[in-house]
N, C-alpha and C positions, 0 to 999 in steps of 0.2 A: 698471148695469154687471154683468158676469157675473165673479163671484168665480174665482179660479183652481182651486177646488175643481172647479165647472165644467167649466170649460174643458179639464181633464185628462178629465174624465168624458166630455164629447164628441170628445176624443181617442183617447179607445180604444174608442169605441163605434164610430166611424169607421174606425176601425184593422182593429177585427172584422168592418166589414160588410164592407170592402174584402177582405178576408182567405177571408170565405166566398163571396164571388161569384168572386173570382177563381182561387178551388179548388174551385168546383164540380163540375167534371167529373171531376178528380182525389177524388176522395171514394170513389165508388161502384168496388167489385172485379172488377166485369165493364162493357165496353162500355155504353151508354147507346142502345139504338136508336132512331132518327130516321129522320121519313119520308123518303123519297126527295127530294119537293117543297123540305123544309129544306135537304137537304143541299146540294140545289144552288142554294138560295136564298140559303146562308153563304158559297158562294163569290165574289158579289158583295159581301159586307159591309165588307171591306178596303179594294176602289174606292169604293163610297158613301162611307163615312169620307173619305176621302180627297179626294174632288170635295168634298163638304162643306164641310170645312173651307178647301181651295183657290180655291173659285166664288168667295166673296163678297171673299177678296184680290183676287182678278185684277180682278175689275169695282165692286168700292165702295172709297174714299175716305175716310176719315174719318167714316163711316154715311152716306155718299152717294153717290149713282152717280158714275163719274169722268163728265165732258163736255167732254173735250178727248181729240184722239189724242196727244197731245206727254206723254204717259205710259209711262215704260220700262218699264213691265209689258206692256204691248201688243205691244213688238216683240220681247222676250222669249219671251211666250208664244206667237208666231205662228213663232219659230223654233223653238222647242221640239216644238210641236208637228209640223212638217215634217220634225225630226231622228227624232223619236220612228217617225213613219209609214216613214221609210227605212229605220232600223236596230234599230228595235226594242229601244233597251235603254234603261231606265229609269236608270240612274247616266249616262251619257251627256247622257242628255232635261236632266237636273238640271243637270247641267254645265254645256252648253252655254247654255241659260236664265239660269242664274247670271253668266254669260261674257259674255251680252249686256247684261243686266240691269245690272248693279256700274259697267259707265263711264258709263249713259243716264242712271241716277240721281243718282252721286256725281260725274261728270265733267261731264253737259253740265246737269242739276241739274232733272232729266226726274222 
């Protein structure tokens, strides 16, 4: 077992990494220049994130693929995505997903 002398030790060692990565760019007194290539490569980095973490909700299970349609993620997602393509706004897309989602799961027990 790791003594609490420890445990406060890897607590702020954590604390600091966290601290300097996430003020990295805030550090230096003039701009930081980046190629072009990055820069438009980091405006994707938000969506990646985002399908990441979202993909494996949508189509796994418990760490398994879902193998039934009778899954209220499915019709959720297939309306979200149809709102999304219409109207274009992302608090809406969530909404309405949510809107479908909430009675397939807890109501018809999907």
């Amino acid at each position: 077992m790791m003594s609490s002398f420890w445990v406060i030790i890897a607590c702020i060692g954590l604390a600091v990494i966290t601290l300097v990565t996430r003020a990295f760019f805030m550090i230096p007194e003039r701009e930081v220049p980046l190629p072009g290539w990055l820069k438009r490569g980091l405006k994707y980095a938000p969506l990646a994130a985002l399908a990441a973490v979202i993909a494996p909700e949508i189509v796994m299970s418990n760490g398994h693929m879902i193998h039934t349609l009778a899954d209220a993620r499915l019709p959720a997602l297939a309306v979200a995505v149809v709102y999304f393509f219409y109207k274009r706004s992302i608090l809406g897309t969530i909404a309405l997903g949510m809107l479908v989602y909430l009675p397939l799961h807890i109501g018809v027990g999907w």
